[in-house]
C-alpha positions as CSV (number, residue, x, y, z in Angstrom):
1,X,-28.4,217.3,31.4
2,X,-27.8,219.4,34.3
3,X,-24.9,218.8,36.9
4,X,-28.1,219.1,39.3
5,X,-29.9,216.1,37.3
6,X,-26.8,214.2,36.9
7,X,-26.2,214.5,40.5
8,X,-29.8,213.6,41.5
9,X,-29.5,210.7,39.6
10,X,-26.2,209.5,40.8
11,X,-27.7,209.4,44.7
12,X,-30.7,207.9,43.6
13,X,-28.9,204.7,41.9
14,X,-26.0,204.5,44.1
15,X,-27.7,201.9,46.6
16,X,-28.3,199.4,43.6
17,X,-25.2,199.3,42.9
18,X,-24.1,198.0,46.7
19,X,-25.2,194.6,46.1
20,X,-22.4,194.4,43.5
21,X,-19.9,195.9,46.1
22,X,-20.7,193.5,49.0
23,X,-19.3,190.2,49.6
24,X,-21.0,187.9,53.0
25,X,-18.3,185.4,54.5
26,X,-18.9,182.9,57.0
27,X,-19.2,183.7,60.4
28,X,-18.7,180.2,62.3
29,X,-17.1,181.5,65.8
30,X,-19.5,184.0,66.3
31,X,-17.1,187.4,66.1
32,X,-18.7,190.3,67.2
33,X,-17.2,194.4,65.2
34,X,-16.0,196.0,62.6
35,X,-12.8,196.2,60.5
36,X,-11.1,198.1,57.9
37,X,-8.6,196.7,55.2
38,X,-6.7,197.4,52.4
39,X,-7.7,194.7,49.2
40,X,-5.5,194.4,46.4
41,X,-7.1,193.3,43.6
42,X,-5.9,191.6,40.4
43,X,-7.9,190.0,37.9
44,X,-9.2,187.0,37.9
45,X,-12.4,185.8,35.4
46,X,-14.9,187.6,33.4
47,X,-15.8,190.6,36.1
48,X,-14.0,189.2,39.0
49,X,-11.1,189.9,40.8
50,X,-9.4,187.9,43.3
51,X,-7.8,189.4,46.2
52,X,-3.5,189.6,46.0
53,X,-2.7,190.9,48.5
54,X,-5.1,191.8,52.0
55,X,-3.8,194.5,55.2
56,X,-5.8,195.1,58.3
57,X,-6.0,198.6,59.1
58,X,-7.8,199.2,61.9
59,X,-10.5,198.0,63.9
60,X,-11.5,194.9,66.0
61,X,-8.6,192.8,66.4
62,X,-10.7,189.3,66.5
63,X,-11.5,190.6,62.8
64,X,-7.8,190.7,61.8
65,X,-7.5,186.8,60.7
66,X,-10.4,187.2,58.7
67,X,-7.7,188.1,56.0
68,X,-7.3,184.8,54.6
69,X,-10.7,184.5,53.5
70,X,-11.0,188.0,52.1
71,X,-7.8,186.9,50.1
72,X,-9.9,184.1,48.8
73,X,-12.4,185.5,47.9
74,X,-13.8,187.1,44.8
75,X,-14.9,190.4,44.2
76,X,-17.5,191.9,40.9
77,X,-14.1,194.4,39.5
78,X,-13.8,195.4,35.8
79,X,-10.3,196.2,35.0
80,X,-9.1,199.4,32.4
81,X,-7.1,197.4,29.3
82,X,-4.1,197.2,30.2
83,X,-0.9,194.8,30.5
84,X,-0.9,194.2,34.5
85,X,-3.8,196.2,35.9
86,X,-4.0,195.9,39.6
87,X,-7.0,198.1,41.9
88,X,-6.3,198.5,45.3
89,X,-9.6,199.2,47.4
90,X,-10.5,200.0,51.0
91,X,-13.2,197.5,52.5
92,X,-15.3,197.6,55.3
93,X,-16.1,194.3,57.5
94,X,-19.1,194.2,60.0
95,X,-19.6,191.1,61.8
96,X,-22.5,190.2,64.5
97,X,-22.2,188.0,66.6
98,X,-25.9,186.7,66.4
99,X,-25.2,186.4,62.6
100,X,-23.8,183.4,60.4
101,X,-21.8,185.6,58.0
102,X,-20.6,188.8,58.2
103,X,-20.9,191.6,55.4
104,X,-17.5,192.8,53.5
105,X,-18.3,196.0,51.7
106,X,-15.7,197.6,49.4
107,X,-15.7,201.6,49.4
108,X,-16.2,203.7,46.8
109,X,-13.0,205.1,46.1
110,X,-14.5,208.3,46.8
111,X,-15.5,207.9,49.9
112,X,-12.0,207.0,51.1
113,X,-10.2,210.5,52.4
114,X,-7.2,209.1,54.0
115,X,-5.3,205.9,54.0
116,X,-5.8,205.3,57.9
């Protein structure tokens, strides 16, 4: 297989995997913008992960106490074998305010190009 083909194929999957990537969370007050945090992620059963430990980044403020329930939630991870395997992952959170939850989608880690 060609690097073209494999390439090809890579961009023509890649959107079924976002489904796996995306988490909705409750949106009861009605916040309105978008946020970026830091997740880290340990395991937690089968392929989940629980959030460990949550940072806001940057973003709309009103978003920033939505960290709680990212650290509660649970995220579709598979972790490499080993002893204490922890992932840290960027996430995207877009809330509207004419919407009852608001969408939490993790990055591809190569997307991310900075820490900021």
């Amino acid at each position: 297989m060609t690097a073209e083909r494999l390439d090809s194929l890579i961009a023509e999957h890649r959107q079924e995997l976002l489904p796996l990537r995306t988490l909705k969370l409750k949106n009861p007050d009605k916040r309105n913008g978008n946020a970026a945090f830091f997740v880290l992620l340990r395991p937690a059963e089968a392929d989940l992960a629980k959030g460990e430990a949550v940072k806001f980044l940057s973003g709309t403020e009103i978003l920033k106490d939505m960290s709680d329930a990212l650290h509660a939630s649970r995220f579709f991870q598979t972790f490499p074998d080993t002893s204490a395997p922890k992932i840290l992952r960027r996430e995207i959170l877009s809330c509207t305010a004419s919407a009852a939850e608001c969408t939490f989608v993790l990055d591809l880690p190569e997307d991310v190009r900075s820490i900021d």
